[in-house]
C-alpha positions, 0 to 999 in steps of 0.5 A: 500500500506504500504507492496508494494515493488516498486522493487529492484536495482541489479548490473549488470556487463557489461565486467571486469570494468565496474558495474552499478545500475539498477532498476528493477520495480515489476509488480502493481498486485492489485487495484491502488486507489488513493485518495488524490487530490494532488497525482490524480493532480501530476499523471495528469501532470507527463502524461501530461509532458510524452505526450510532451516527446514523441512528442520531441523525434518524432522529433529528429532524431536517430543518 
C-alpha cells in the first residue's frame, strides 16, 4: 500500500469570494488486507461509532 494515493484536495470556487478545500477520495481498486490487530480493532469501532451516527441523525429532524 506504500504507492496508494488516498486522493487529492482541489479548490473549488463557489461565486467571486468565496474558495474552499475539498477532498476528493480515489476509488480502493485492489485487495484491502489488513493485518495488524490494532488497525482490524480501530476499523471495528470507527463502524461501530458510524452505526450510532446514523441512528442520531434518524432522529433529528431536517430543518
Amino acid at each position: 500500500m506504500k504507492t496508494f494515493v488516498s486522493g487529492t484536495y482541489k479548490t473549488v470556487h463557489s461565486g467571486e469570494e468565496i474558495e474552499y478545500k475539498a477532498f476528493f477520495p480515489e476509488h480502493i481498486n485492489r485487495p484491502f488486507v489488513v493485518q495488524d490487530q490494532s488497525t482490524i480493532m480501530l476499523l471495528e469501532e470507527a463502524t461501530r461509532l458510524l452505526g450510532e451516527l446514523n441512528a442520531y441523525s434518524r432522529l433529528v429532524p431536517d430543518i
